[in-house]
C-alpha positions in Angstrom: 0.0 0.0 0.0 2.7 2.6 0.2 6.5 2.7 -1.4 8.6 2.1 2.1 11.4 -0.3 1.1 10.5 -0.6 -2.6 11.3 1.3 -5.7 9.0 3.6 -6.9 8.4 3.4 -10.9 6.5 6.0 -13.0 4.9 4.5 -16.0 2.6 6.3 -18.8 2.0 7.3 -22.4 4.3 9.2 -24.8 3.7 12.9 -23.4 2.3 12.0 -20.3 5.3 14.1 -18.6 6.8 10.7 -16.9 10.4 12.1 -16.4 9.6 15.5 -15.3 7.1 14.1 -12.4 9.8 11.1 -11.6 12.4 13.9 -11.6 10.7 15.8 -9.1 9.6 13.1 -7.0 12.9 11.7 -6.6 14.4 15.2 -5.4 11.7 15.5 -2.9 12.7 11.7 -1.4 16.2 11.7 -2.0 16.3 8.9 -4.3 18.6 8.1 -7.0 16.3 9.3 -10.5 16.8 6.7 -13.3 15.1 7.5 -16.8 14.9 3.6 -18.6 15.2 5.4 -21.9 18.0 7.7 -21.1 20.2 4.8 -19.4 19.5 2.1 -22.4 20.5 4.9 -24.7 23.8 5.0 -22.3 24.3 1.6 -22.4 24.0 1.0 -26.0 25.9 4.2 -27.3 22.9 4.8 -29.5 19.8 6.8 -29.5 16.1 5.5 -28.9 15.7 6.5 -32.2 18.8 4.5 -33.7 18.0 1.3 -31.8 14.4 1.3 -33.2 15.7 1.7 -36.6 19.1 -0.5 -36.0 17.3 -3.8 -34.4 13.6 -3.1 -34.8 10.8 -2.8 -32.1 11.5 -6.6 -31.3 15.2 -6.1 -30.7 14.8 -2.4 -28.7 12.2 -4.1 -26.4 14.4 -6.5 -25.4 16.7 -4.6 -24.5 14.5 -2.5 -22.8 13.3 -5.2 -20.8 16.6 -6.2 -20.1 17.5 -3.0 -18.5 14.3 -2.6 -16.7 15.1 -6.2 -14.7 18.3 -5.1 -13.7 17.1 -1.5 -12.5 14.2 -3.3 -10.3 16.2 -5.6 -9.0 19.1 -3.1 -7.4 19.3 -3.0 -3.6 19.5 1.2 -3.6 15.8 2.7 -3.8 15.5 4.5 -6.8 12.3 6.3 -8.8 12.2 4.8 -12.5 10.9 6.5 -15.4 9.9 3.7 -17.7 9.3 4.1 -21.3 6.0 3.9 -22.7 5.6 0.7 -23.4 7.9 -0.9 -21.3 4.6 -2.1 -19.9 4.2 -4.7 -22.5 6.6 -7.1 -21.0 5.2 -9.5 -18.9 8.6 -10.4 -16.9 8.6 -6.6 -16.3 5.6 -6.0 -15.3 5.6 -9.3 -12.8 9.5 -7.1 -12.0 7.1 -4.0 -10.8 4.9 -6.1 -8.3 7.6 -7.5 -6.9 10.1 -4.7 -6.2 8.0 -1.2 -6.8 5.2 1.1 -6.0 3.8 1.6 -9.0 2.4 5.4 -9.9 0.3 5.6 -13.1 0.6 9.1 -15.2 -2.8 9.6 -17.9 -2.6 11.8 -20.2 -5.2 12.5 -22.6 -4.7 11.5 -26.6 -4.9 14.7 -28.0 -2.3 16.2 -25.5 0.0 13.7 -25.8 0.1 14.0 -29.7 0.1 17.7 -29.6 3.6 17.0 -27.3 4.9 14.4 -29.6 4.1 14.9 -32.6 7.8 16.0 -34.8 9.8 14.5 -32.1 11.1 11.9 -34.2 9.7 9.5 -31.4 9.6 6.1 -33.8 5.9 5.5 -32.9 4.4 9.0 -32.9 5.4 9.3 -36.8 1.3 8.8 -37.5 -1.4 10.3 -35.6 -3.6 7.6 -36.1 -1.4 4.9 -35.2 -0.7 6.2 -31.9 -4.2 7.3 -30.8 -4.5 3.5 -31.6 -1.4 2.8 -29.4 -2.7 4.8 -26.7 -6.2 3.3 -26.7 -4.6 0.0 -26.2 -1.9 0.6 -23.9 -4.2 2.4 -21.1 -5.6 -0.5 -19.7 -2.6 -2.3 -19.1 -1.1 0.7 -17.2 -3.9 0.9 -15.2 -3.5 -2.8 -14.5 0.2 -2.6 -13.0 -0.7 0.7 -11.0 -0.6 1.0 -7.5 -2.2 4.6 -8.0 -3.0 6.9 -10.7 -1.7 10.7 -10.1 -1.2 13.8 -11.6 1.5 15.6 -9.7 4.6 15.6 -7.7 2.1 16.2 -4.3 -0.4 13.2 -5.8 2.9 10.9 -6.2 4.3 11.5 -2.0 0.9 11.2 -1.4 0.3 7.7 -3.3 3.9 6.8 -2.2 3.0 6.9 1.4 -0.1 5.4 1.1 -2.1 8.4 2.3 -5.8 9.1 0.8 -6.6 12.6 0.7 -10.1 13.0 -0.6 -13.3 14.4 0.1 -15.5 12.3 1.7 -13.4 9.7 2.0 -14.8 8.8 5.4 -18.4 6.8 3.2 -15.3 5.5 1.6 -13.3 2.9 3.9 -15.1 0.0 3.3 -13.1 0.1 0.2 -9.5 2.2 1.7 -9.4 -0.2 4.6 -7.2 -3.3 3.1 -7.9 -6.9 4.1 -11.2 -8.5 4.5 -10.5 -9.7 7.9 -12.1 -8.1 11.2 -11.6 -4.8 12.6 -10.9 -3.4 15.5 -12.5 0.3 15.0 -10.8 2.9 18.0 -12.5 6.1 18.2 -12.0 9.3 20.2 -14.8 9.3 22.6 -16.1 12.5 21.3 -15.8 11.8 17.2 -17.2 8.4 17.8 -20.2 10.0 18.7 -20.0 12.3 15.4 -18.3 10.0 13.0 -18.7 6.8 14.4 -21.6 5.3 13.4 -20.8 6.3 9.7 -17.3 4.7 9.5 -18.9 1.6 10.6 -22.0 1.7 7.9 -18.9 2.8 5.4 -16.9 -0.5 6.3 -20.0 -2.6 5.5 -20.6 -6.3 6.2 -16.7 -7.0 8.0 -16.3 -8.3 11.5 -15.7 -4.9 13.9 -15.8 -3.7 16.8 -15.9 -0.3 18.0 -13.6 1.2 21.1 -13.4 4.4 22.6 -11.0 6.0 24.3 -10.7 9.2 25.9 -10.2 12.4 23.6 -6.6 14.1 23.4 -3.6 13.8 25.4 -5.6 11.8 28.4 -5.6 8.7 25.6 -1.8 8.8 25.8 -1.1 7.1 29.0 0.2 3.6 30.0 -3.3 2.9 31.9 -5.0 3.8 28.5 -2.5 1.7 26.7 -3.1 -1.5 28.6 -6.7 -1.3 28.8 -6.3 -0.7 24.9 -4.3 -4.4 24.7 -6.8 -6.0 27.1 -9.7 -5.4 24.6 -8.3 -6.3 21.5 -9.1 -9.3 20.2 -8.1 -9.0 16.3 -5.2 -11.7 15.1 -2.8 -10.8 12.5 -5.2 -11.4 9.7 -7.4 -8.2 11.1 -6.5 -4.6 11.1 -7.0 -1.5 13.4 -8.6 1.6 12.3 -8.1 4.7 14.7 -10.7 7.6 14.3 -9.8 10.3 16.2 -7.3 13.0 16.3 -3.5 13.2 16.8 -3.4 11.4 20.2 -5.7 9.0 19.1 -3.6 7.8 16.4 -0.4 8.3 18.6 -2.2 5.5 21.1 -3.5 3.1 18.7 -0.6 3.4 16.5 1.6 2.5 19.4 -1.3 -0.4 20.4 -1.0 -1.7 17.0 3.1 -1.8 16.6 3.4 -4.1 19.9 -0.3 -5.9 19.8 0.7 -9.6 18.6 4.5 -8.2 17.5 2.9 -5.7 15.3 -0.6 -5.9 13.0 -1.7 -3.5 10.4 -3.2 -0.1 10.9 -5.2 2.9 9.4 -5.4 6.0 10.6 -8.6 7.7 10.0 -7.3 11.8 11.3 -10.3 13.6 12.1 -8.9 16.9 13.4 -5.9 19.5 11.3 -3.5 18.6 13.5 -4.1 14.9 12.8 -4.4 15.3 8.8 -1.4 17.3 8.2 0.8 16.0 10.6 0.5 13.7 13.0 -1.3 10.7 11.1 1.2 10.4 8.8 4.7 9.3 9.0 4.5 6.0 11.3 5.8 7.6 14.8 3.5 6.2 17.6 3.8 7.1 21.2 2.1 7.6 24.6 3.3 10.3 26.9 5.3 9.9 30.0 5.4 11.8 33.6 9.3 12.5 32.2 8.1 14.0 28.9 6.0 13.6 25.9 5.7 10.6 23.4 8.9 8.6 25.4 7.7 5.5 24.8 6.6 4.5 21.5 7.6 3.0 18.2 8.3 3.3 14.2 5.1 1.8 12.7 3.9 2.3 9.6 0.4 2.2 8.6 -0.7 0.3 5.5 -3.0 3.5 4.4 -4.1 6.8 5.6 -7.5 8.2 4.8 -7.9 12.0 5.3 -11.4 13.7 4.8 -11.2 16.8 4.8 -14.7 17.6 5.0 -14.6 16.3 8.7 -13.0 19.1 9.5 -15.9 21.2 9.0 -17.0 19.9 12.6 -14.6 21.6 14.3 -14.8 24.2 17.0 -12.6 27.0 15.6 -10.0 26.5 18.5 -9.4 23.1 16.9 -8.5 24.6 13.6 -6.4 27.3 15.0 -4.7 24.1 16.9 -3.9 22.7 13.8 -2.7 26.0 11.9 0.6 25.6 14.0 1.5 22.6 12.0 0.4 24.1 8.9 2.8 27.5 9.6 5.3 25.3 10.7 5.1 22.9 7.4 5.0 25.9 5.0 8.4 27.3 6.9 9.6 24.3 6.1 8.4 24.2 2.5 9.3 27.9 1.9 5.7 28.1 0.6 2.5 30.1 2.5 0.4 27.0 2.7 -1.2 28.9 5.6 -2.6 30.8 2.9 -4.4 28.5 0.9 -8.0 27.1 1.8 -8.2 24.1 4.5 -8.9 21.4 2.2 -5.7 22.4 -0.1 -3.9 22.8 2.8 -4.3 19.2 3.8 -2.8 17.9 0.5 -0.3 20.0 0.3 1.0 19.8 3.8 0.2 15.8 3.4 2.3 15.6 0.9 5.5 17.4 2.4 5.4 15.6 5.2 4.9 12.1 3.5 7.8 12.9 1.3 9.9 13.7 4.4 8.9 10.9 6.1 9.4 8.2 3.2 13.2 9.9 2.7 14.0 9.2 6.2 11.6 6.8 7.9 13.1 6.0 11.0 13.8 9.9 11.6 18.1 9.6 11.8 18.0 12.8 9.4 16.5 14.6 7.5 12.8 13.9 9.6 14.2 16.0 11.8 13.5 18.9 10.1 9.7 18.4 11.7 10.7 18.9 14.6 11.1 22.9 14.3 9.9 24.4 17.0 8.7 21.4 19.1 11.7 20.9 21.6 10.1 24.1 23.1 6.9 22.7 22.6 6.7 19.7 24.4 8.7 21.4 26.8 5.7 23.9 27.6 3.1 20.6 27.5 5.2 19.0 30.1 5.4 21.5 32.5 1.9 22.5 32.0 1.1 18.6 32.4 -0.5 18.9 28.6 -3.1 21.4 29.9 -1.6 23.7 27.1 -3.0 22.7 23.7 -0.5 21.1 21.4 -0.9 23.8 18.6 -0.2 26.9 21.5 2.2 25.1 22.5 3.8 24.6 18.6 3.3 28.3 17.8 5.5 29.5 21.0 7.8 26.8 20.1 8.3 28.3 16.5 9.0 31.6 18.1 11.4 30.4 20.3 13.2 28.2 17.2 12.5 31.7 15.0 14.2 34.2 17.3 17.5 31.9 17.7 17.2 31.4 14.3 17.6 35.2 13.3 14.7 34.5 10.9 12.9 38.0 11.9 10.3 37.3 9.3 9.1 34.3 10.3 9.1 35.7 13.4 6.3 37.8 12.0 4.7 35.5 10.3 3.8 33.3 13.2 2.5 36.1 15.6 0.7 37.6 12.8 -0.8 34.3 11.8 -1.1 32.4 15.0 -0.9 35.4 17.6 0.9 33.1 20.4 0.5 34.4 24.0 3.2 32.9 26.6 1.7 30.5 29.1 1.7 29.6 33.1 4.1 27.5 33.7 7.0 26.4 36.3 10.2 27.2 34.6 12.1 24.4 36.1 9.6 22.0 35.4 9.6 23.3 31.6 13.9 23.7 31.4 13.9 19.8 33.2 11.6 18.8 30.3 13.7 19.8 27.8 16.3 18.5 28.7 14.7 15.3 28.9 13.9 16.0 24.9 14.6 12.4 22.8 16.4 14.1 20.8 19.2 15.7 23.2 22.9 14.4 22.7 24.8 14.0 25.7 22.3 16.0 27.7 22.3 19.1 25.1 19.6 19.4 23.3 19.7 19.0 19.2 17.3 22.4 17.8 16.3 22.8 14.1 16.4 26.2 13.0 15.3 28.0 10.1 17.3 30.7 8.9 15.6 31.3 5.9 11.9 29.7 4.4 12.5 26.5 2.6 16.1 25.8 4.2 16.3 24.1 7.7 19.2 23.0 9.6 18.9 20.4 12.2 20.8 19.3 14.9 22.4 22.7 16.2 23.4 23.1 19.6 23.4 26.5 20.8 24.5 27.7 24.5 22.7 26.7 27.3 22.3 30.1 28.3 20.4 31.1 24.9 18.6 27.9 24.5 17.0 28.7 28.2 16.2 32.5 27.3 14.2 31.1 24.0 12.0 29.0 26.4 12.0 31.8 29.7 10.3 34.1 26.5 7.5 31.6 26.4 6.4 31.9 29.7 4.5 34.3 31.2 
């Protein structure tokens, strides 16, 4: 259901802009970018073009499919452009269920000739020979597709196995994988919104509904083992946690040690949970010592984000989820605080699930999410999580900000998000970060952002600085 461990390959028509999207795509997940054509070409010492007219279609295909074996069967994760109809060889196409994620690129007939046509391309030479070509080839890049998308933000997206779609909630009789029983774990609160939908949308299966109490109180131990003392599921079932960020924190973590690990889908129901905190596989349950010390790496077979739930939120719940959405457009260099809520979902999806898939287990360049959330869990420590995790994010990105020099996104945050430093014990707040899982040798590791688009991770500043940033946030 997602690319994580396997090569992604990018397959499509003449003109459906394959190599551009696989380009892109590769730069976002730091992955090697292989273009079938371009590295036959290489190995051959002759043109596309040359081959074609040197040993025929026959003799170019099998070279083609040649090449295409070797690439899918390399140990480095790459992205693969594949030619057009690389498709038509079944030993590559059993290759791509085997070793990659396959994304699916249409393009519509008379595009794709009006980007071909005079490019000496040996089978776009007659129009109505390739709108034949195309007619037949569709179905059989449909068939080898693990998803069909239309963009680099589509592809991360698709690559991470996270559905982004408007009503996708009536949908998840058909998202959820498997046909084996569910264990459906609901916020208290949604299940009494959403609940009874999700189960009408998952149909005829075996489930069972949980609740479990809404935001950070599900995140405990006690919550935890009452959690494992109800489930009943085997390895053939699944989990499915409807709820918001802590929610899928708790069942996430439920699901990773629950019979050595069993498959799970977060449904997020709040901002915070759509753009962030679903996404990515980190699980956890918070601690007396700090927040989210004790979970694990666990990836869930599929995501399903509906935006439209998000028009049941109090307006304190959106502004809770801004934070992210500031902090993820910092990140990108790009205002997606800007744009409308649903586009801000897919957008801010998609950066994180490229992120995430480029450095799963969060030894590098993951890091980068954590700007401005060593302060932040700091503050939710001390204020033993009676501070809302997005007030908490926004004086975080201050703090990051200010030691950052970044004076503009200084502005940006308290113009967007209009932080207001909180009641806590200082102590208690310096002790927690100090605590932070990510401190080295008891100094703490800070991202900063000097300028939009360009973080740098793993800075250690004085302690003297570092403890003025957080005394700023508190009132």
């Amino acid at each position: 259901m997602h690319a994580l461990g396997r090569h992604l390959a990018v397959v499509g028509f003449m003109g459906a802009g394959k190599s551009t999207l696989a380009a892109e795509l590769a730069m976002r997940l730091g992955r090697p970018f292989v273009d079938l054509d371009r590295e036959i070409e290489r190995a051959a010492g002759s043109s596309v073009e040359e081959l074609f007219a040197e040993r025929g279609e026959a003799g170019f295909r099998s070279l083609e499919e040649e090449r295409a074996l070797e690439l899918l069967g390399r140990g480095e994760l790459s992205v693969v452009a594949l030619g057009g109809g690389a498709v038509g060889s079944e030993r590559t196409c059993a290759a791509l269920a085997v070793h990659a994620f396959t994304l699916f690129v249409p393009v519509e007939p008379d595009i794709a000739w009006e980007r071909v046509r005079g490019s000496g391309r040996p089978l776009a030479r007659d129009e109505a020979g390739f709108r034949a070509l195309h007619a037949e080839r569709a179905p059989v890049y449909e068939a080898v597709a693990d998803a069909i998308v239309s963009d680099p933000d589509d592809a991360c997206l698709a690559a991470a196995g996270v559905h982004v779609e408007a009503r996708a909630l009536d949908k998840l009789g058909e998202l959820v994988p498997g046909n084996g029983p569910i264990e459906l774990v609901a916020d208290v609160h949604v299940a009494g919104i959403h609940g009874v939908q999700a189960q009408l949308a998952l149909g005829d299966r075996d489930i069972s509904l949980l609740e479990v109490p809404q935001g950070e109180a599900a995140k405990t131990p006690a919550q935890l083992e009452r959690l494992w003392r109800a489930l009943r599921i085997g390895r053939d079932g699944i989990v499915v946690a409807l709820g918001g960020g802590s929610t899928s924190d708790l069942v996430g973590f439920a699901a990773a040690t629950w019979a050595r690990g069993v498959d799970w889908v977060p449904v997020p129901t709040t901002l915070v949970g759509q753009v962030d905190a679903a996404i990515g596989g980190k699980t956890a349950i918070d601690l007396p010592a700090g927040k989210n010390l004790a979970g694990a790496f666990h990836w869930p077979v599929r995501v399903v984000a509906d935006p439209l739930v998000l028009d049941t939120l109090p307006e304190a719940e959106l502004r809770n989820g801004l934070a992210e959405v500031v902090k993820t457009g910092l990140l990108a260099g790009s205002p997606l605080w800007e744009l409308l809520p649903r586009e801000q979902v897919r957008r801010c999806a998609a950066f994180k699930a490229a992120v995430c898939l480029a450095d799963p287990h969060d030894r590098g360049a993951r890091t980068q999410l954590n700007l401005g959330h060593t302060f932040a869990h700091a503050l939710e420590a001390a204020a033993g999580f009676a501070v809302s995790h997005g007030e908490a994010v926004a004086l975080g990105l201050l703090a990051a900000l200010r030691l950052s020099g970044n004076d503009a996104g200084v502005v940006t945050v308290e113009q967007v998000l209009r932080p207001r430093p909180v009641s806590v014990d200082r102590e208690r707040a310096w002790a927690a970060l100090a605590r932070d899982k990510k401190a080295a040798g008891g100094e703490p590791q800070l991202v900063l952002l000097e300028r939009p688009g360009e973080p740098r991770w793993g800075v250690e500043l004085p302690e003297a600085d570092v403890r003025a940033a957080l005394d700023s946030l508190i009132a």
